[in-house]
C-alpha angles and dihedrals in degrees: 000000000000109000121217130215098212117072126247110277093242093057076049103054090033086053096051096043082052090054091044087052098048096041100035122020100039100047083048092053085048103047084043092061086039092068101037083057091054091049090053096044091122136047122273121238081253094062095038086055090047090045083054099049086051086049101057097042086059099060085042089052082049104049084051101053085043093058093038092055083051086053087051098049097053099042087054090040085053096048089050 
């Protein structure tokens, strides 16, 4: 059996598609979602309407626990 110094073609091709992967296609897919991050940075119409409408159920929410402790107040004020 006679041994060779190069190495079969197919360890070859699949090295070479490896070292394109790693030095090309993943530094491509990264630097892609980069950029769509950077795009989206800020919030959409859609999600400034939403953080509104929380917002304003919250002062609603507010406005309700305050008048029920006044409630409370005056009904053990009363019973004292």
């Amino acid at each position: 059996m006679i041994l060779s110094s190069q190495p079969p073609e197919g360890i070859l091709g699949m090295s070479v598609a490896i070292a394109a992967l790693l030095f090309v296609a993943m530094p491509a897919v990264i630097l892609h979602y980069v950029t769509q991050w950077k795009k989206t940075r800020g919030l959409s119409s859609e999600d400034e309407k939403m953080l509104t409408e929380l917002y304003a159920s919250a002062q609603r929410l507010e406005q309700r626990i305050e008048n029920l402790e006044r409630v409370l107040e005056a009904t053990e004020r009363s019973k004292s």
